[in-house]
N, C-alpha and C positions, 0 to 999 in steps of 0.2 A: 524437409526438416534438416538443419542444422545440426550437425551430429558431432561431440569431441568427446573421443575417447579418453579417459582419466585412469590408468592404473593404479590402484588404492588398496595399498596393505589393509587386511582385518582389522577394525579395533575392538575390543576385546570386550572392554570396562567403558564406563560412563567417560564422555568429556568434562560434564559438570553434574551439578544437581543433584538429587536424591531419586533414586529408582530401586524397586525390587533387589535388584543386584547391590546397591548398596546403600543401605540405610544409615551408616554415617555420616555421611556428604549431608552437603548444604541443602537446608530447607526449601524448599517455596511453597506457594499456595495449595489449599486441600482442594485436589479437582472435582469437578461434580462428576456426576457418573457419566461413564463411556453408555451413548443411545444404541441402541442396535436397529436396523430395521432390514427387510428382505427385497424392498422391490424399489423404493425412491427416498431421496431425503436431502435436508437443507439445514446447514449452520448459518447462521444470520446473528447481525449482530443485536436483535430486540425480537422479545418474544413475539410480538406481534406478526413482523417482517416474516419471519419464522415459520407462522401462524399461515398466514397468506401463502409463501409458495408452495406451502405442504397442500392445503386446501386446491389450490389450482392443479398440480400432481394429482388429486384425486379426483377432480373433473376430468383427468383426459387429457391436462396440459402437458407439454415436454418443463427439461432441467430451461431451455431458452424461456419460456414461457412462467414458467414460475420467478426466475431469477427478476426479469422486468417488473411484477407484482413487488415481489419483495422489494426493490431498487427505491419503488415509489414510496411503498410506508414506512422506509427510510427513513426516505426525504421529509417524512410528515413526521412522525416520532425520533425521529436522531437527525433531527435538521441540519444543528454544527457540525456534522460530519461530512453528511456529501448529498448530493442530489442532482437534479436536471440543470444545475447552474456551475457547474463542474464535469470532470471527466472522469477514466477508467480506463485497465488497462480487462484484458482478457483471455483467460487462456482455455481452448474449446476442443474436448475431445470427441468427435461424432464419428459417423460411420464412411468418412472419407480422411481418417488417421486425425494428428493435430495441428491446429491453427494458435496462432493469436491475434488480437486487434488492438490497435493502436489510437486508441479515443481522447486523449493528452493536448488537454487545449490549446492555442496558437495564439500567437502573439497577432497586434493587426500590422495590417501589411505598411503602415504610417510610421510602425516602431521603430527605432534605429538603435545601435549601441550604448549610448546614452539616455535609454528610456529610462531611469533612476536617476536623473541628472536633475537639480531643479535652481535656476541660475548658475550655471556652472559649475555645482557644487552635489555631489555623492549625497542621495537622501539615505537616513537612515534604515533599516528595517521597519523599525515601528513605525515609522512616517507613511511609510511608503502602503503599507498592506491594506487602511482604509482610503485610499484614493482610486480613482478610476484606472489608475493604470499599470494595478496587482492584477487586472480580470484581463486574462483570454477568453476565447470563443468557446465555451461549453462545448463537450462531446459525446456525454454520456447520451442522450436522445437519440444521436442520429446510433451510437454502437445497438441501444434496444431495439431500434428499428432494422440494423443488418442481423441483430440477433434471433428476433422473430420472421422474417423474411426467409433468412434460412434455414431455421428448426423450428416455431410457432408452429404451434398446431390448434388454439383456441382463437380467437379473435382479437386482435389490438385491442377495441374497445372493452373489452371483458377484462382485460389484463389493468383496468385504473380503476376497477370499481372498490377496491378494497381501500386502497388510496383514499379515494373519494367519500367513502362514506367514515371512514378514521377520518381526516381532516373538519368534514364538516358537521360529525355529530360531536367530536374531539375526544379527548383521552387523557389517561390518567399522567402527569407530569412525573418522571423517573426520579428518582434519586440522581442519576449520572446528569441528566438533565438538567435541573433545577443547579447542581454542585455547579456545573459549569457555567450556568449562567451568571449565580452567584460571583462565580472568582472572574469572569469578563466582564463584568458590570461597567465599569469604569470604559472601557471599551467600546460596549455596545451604545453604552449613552448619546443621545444627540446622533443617532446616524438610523440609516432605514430601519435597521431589525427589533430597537427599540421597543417601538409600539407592538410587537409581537409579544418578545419575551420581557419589556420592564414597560406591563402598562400602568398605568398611572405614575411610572417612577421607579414602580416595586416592581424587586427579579420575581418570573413565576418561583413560586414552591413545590416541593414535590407534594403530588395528590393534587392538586390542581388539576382542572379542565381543561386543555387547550384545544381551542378551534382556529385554523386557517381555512374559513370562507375562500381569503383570496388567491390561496393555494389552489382548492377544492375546482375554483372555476377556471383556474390555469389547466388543472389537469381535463377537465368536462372538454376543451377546445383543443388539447394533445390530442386527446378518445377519439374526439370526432374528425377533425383535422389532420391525423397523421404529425410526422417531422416535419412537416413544409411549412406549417401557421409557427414554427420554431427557430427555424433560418431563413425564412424570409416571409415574414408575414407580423401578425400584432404581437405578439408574443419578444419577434429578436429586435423591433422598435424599442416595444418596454427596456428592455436590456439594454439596450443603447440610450436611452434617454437617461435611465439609474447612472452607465459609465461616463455619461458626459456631463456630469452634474457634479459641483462641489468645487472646490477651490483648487484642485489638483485633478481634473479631467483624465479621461482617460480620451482613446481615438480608435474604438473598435467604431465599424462604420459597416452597412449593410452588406456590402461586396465581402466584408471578411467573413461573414456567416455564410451566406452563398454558395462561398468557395473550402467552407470546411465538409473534410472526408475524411472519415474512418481507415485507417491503412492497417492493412492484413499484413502481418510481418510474418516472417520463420521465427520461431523460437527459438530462443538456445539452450542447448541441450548438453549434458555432460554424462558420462557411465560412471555409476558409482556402485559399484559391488556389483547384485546382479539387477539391480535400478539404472533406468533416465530418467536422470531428474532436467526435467526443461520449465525454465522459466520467462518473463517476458524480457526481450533484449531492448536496447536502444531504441528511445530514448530513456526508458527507464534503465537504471543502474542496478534490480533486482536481482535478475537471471544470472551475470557475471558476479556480482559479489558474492551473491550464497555460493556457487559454483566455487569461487576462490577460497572462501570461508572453508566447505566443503573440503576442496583439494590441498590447501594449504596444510588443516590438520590430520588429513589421512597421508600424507608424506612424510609426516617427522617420523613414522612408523608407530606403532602402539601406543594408546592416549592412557596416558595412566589417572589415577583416582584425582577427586579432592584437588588441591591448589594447583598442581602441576598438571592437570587437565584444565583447569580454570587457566592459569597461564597458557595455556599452548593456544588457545579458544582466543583471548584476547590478541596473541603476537601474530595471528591469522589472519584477525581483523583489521590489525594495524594496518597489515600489507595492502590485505586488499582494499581497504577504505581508500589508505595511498594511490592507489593504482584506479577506481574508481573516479576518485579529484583532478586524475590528472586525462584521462582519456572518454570518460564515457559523457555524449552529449545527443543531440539530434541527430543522426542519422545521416538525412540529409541537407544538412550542412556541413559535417564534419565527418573523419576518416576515424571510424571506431572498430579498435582491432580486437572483437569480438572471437574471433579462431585464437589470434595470440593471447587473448588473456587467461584464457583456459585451455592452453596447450599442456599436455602433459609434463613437457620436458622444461617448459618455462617454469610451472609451479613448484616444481622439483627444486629448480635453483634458488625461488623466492624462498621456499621451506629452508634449504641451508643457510638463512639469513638468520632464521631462530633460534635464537639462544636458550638450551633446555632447562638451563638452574635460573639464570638471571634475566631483568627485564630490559626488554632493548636499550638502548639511551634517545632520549631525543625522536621528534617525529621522523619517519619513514617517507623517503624518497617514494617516487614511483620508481616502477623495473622500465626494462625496455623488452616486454613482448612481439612476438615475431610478427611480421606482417602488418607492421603499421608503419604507416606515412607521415610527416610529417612530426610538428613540435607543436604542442598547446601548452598554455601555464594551465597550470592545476586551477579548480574554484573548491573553495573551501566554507561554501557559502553556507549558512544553519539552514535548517528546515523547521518547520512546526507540526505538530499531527493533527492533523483534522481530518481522517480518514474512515472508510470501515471495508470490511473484506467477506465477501459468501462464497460457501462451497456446495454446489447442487450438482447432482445426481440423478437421471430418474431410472425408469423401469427399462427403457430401450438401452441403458449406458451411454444416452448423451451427460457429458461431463462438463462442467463449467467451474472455472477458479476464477472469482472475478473481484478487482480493489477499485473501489471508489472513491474521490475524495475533493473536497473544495477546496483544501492546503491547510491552512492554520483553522483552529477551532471558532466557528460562525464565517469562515472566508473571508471576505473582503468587506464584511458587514453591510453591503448594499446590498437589496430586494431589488424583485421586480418579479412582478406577478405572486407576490407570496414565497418568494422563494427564494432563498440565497445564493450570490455570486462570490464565483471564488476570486482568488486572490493567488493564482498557480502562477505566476509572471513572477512573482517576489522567488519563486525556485530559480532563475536565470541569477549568472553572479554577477551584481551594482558595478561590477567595474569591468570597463570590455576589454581590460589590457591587464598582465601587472607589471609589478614598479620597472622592468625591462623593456616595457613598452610589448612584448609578445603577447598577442590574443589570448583570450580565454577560453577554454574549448565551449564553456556554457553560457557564453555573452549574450545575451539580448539582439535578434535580430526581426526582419519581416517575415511574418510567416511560420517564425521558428516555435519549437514544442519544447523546454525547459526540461530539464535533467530531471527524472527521477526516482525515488526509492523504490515506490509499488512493488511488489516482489508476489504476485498471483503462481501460481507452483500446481502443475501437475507432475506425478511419477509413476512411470512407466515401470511394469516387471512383464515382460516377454511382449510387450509391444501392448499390453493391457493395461488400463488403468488401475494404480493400486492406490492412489493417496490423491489427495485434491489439499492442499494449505495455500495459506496467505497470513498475513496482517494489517493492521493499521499501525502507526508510532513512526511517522516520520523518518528521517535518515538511519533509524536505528531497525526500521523492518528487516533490512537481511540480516541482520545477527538474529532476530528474533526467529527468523522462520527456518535459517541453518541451526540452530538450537534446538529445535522443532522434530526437522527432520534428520538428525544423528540419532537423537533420543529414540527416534520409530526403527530408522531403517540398521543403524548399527547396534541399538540394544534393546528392540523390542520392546520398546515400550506401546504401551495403548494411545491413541488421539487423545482421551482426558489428561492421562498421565502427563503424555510428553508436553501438554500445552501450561500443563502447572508447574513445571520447572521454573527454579529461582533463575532470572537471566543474567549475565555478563556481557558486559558492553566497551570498548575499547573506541571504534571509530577515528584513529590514527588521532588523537586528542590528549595524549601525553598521559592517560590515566585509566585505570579501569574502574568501571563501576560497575556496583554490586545492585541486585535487585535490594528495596528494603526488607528487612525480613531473614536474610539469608544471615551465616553464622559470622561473628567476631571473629572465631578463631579463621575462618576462611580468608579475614581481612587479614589477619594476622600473620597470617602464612605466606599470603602475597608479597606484604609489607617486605616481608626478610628476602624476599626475593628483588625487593629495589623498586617495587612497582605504586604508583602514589595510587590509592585505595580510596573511596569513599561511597555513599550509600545514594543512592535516591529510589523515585518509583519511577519504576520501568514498565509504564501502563500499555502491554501490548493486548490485543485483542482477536489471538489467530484461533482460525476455525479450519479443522480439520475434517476430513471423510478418509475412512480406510476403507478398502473393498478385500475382505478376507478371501481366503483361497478358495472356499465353498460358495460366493458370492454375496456373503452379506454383508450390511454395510456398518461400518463402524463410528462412528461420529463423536467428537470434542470438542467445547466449546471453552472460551479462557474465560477462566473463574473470575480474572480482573472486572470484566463490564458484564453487561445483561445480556451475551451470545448466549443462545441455546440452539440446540439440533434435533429435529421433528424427522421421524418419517416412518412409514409403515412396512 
């Protein structure tokens, strides 16, 4: 394990938000109740998902084994979020310490720098996301199968039944559901997902029925067939016939599924009080940003209340967002200086950038972190959230943090086999140079795995599991899940508590924004501080597990979506 020490003054008082300690600060949402349970348990993000790993826990199944059940009724009930047409990152604590896995789909190996190029000309975002060639190679299948392989204790085929029979007896249509189809309309129109979700025209509604038969029988030939009928069998045909269809093709081709592998990485890990918090490193940009997030604000020295905790939280983010755009990519293509970024002595210096009364000016350079190689230009490329995030547990203390996601909301809007393709390739940035003609750390190449947020989070207290978080919401997930965890680990708050926190969001983007909801005068206070303020919804959806000091388990789900947290 990858291990950086963080020396981190006390903080005392809240950074942001409303807690116990103080109830003048800024509102956010009324949590639901903190779950308790004594032997297994699962935050998911739909009650059903929920529903399913808690039930397989009580057959006998491990935290591996449930988490895969939950994955799939997902994919059937929260389809636009994520599923077997997409990937995941994973972070796994079992009885030989911790891992993580690297399931972040791949470009095809046909791909060049210019994969967003169409006549010689930069397509734009929106252009780009429903054509064939926003989809890499799905990864989430083959991570279930290293997952049960190595902790499974019920049988592959038992772990689709619940799947299976939700898909093809169907279910009731969500509010969240139905909302989004609603507001994608325009979107989904004229392309594969249509006839799913606008049959005859019309968006489903919530209360609606929904059955995917050809889901149902995608997973019937998963059950029976293993991962093989998925990369190289009728199933990664289907895929490839969806990616090569349409007026903008894509060129994933049999050999790129083939050739995809799960990679076991080190995690990175940082000391924060008497926590390690380890997250997932490179290619995702998760583990470092919260880590920086984290360390940036516990250096200024004691975070004080209200706006000036709200400001120290944003000029944190500033940095590290900075420092994110400019260094963190694929791994193995690029030199990611994962030690320097969370050097002690480095973040020390970033902190003295912080101006404690006023708001920095202008966007934030990146630093120059020790031990890194070389020069990339920053990408400063958007993300979309099409994500979701579970935190399982069971009775052995196998532990799993695990973020799912197809990219933007419905992925790439092409099916195939009942099931959507993502569109994780629009995460690489359109331009493989900039205006200096110097590369981009996050370019488009063959083979390569696109930058991302994912931020799955175990924390450790004396080398034990104490906390399992993650999110979904696109580039803004490390503010959301460092938010998360200052709220637990620096003021005690509860998993409910700290996940209904009003959030603050910065992201080196010249402005801060406010959760909606949260107080005027909060805006107000910023303002006079020189910082341009404004409101939106900051729709995060993190799910927590605490493991108290007597062993039981604590559980949170964010009030934003339909997560709840089950266990016995």
């Amino acid at each position: 394990m990858i291990r950086f020490a963080l020396a981190l003054c006390l903080l005392a008082s809240p950074v942001f938000g409303q807690s116990r300690a103080n109830p003048e600060a800024a509102s956010g949402w009324t949590p639901k109740e903190d779950v308790t349970a004594e032997r297994h348990m699962i935050v998911a993000a739909n009650p059903l998902a929920s529903a399913a790993g808690l039930d397989v826990m009580r057959a006998g199944g491990s935290a591996a084994d449930a988490t895969i059940a939950a994955l799939l009724v997902l994919n059937v009930v929260e389809p636009q979020s994520s599923g077997i047409g997409g990937g995941a990152f994973a972070l796994v604590h079992g009885p030989d310490g911790l891992t993580s896995f690297d399931a972040r789909e791949t470009a095809p190996m046909a791909a060049t720098p210019e994969l967003f190029f169409r006549n010689g000309e930069k397509m734009g975002w929106l252009e780009a996301v429903p054509t064939g060639r926003s989809v890499g190679v799905p990864g989430l299948v083959k991570l279930m199968a290293e997952l049960h392989e190595r902790h499974g204790r019920l049988p592959w085929p038992a772990l689709f039944q619940p799947a299976i029979q939700i898909a093809e007896q169907g279910f009731p249509v969500s509010r969240r559901l139905a909302g989004l189809v609603a507001g994608y309309q325009d979107w989904l129109a004229d392309t594969d997902a249509a006839r799913l979700f606008l049959p005859g025209g019309v968006p489903i509604a919530e209360g609606d029925l929904l059955r995917n038969r050809a889901f149902a029988w995608s997973l019937r030939r998963l059950a029976l067939s293993g991962p093989e009928i998925f990369y190289n069998g009728a199933l990664a045909q289907d895929m490839i016939r969806s990616v090569g269809s349409g007026e903008i093709p894509g060129q994933l081709a049999i050999e790129d599924f083939t050739r995809y592998e799960v990679i076991e990485r080190r995690p990175a890990c940082m000391t924060y009080f008497a926590f390690e918090v380890c997250g997932m490193g490179p290619p995702s940009s998760g583990a470092t940003t919260v880590g920086q997030i984290l360390g940036l604000v516990a250096a200024t020295g004691e975070a004080p209340l209200g706006a000036d905790g709200a400001h120290l939280f944003a000029e944190a983010s500033r940095l590290a967002y900075a420092d994110r755009a400019a260094y963190l990519g694929d791994p193995d293509f690029v030199d990611v200086p994962v030690k320097g970024l969370l050097d002690p002595i480095y973040l020390a210096e970033r902190a003295a950038l912080i101006p404690l009364d006023t708001a920095s000016d202008g966007q934030a350079k990146a630093g120059d972190p020790p031990w890194h190689e070389g020069h990339w230009a920053p990408d400063h490329s958007p993300t979309s959230p099409g994500t979701t995030h579970l935190s399982v547990i069971d009775q052995q203390g196998l532990a799993i943090s695990l973020t799912a996601s197809i990219e933007t909301a419905f992925g790439s809007k092409r099916m195939a086999g009942g099931f959507l393709l993502n569109n994780q390739l629009t995460d690489f940035s359109f331009s493989p140079v900039d205006e200096t003609g110097t590369p981009i750390v996050n370019a488009p190449a063959a083979g390569k795995r696109p930058r991302s947020s994912m931020a799955p989070t175990i924390v450790l207290r004396d080398g034990e599991v104490f906390l399992l978080a993650g999110s979904p919401g696109g580039s803004r997930i490390p503010e959301y899940v460092a938010g998360s965890l200052i709220s637990i680990l620096s003021h005690g708050m509860t998993p409910a508590e700290a996940v209904a926190q009003g959030h603050i969001s910065h992201r080196n983007r010249g402005k801060v924004v406010l959760e909606e909801g949260m107080s005027a005068e909060l805006a107000q206070a910023l303002e006079l501080k020189g910082h341009t303020v404004e409101f939106s919804s900051l729709t995060s959806g993190l799910h927590l597990i605490e493991v108290m000091e007597d062993g039981t388990l604590l559980g949170g789900a964010d009030p934003r979506r339909e997560g709840v947290a089950l266990g016995d």
